[in-house]
N, C-alpha and C positions, 0 to 999 in steps of 0.2 A: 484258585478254584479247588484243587485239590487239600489243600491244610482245611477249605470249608468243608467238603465232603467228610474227610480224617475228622471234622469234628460232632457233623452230624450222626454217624457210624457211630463216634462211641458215646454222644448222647443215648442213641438207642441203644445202644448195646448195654448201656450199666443202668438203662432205664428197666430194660429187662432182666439184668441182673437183682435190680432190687424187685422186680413183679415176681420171681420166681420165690420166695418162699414168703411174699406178704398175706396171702392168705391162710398160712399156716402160724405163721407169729403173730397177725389179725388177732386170731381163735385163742393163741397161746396168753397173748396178752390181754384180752379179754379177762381171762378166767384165775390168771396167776395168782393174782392178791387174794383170793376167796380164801378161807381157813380149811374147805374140805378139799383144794385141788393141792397136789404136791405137782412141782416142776423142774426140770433139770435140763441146765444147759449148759453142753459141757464140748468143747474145743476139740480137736483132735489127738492134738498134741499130749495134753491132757490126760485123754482117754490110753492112750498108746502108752502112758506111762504108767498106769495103770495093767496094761494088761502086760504090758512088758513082766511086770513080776508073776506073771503066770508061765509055767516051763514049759506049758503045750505052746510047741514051734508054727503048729499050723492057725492056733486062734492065733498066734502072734505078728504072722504073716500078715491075715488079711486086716486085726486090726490095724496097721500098718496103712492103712487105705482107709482109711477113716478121717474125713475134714471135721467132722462136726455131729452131734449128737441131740435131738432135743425132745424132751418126754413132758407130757403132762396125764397126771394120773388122777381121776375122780372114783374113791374106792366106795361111798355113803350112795351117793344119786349121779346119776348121769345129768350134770347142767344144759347140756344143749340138749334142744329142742328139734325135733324132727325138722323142725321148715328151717332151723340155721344151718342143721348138715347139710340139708341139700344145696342150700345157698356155700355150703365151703366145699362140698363134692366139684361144684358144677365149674367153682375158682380153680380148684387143684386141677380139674381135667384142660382150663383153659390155661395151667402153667407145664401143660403138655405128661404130666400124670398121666397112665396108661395102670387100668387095672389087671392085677395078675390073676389074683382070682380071692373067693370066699370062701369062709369057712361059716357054719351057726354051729355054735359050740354052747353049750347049755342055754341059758335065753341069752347069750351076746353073740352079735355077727361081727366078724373077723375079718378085716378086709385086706389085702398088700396089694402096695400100687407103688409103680417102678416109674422114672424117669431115665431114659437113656441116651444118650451119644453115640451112636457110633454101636460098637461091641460094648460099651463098659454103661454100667449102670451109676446115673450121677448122684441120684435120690434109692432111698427105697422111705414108702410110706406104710404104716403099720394102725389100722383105727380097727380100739376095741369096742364097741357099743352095743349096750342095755339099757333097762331102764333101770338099773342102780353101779353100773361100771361105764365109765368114758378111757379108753388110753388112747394115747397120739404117742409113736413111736417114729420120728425124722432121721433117717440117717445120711448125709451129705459123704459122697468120696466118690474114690473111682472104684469102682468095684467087677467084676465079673460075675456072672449067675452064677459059676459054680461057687464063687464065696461066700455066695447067703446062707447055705447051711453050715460052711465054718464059725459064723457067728456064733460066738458065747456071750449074750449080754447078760449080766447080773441083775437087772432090774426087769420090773412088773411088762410084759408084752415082749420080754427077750426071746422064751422061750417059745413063741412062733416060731421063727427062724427054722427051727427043727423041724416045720411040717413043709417047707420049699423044696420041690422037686430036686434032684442032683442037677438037671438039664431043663432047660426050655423047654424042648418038646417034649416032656413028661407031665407037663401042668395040663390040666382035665379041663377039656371044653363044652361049653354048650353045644 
């Protein structure tokens, strides 16, 4: 009875493991092949050896905590359509995405939405959109809020990061 339970558990458990970012690699793969979307998806390891050659000890810290990275960029037109974000909003909030907050920054809204565990943030999600800029910015690790402003990423949607409060309760409410 018990090896049956141990097997039903990790059914759901790696059932959920793959729900939690199929709405975002959904979207990603959707649009990938298109000639105006650029994409990157890039490992942790990866990424850390990259930033490894950068001498600031504190980006190198938190990239350090970085699983996984994955960007899609439409710089011409924004390909999604108002009715599919909402249909990928309403997926990521039901992959337990929690939004942090928005920015409208010249005509694109700016959006970060966190996934957490516990104290550490599992996810952070980064969606730039207008009607001629789309970015998705995923980044998987363990992370702590105050990390998100150590972020130095070098690509298109990195430089958010720099608008995230030091602290949690700094983030502006309705």
């Amino acid at each position: 009875m018990q090896k049956l339970i141990v097997v039903i558990l990790f059914a759901l458990f790696s059932q959920g493991l793959l729900a939690q970012s199929n709405a975002i690699d959904a979207l990603i793969d959707k649009y990938e092949s298109r000639e105006e979307v650029s994409t990157l998806n890039l490992q942790g390891w990866l990424f850390n050896l990259v930033a490894n050659a950068d001498d600031d000890e504190e980006t190198t810290g938190v990239s350090a905590k970085i699983n996984h990275i994955q960007l899609m960029v439409m710089d011409e037109q924004n390909l999604v359509s108002p009715k599919e974000m909402k249909r990928f909003k309403s997926a990521i909030y039901k992959d337990q995405y929690e939004p942090l907050f928005q920015i409208r920054e010249e005509k694109n809204l700016v959006e970060f939405l966190l996934r957490e565990e516990g104290d550490l943030i599992t996810d952070v999600l980064i969606l730039v959109s207008g009607k001629e800029d789309f970015v998705l910015l995923n980044l998987s690790g363990q992370l702590k809020f105050s990390d998100l402003n150590d972020l130095d990423i070098q690509v298109e949607g990195g430089d958010h990061f720099k608008k995230i409060p030091e602290n949690r309760r700094d983030v502006p409410r309705a």
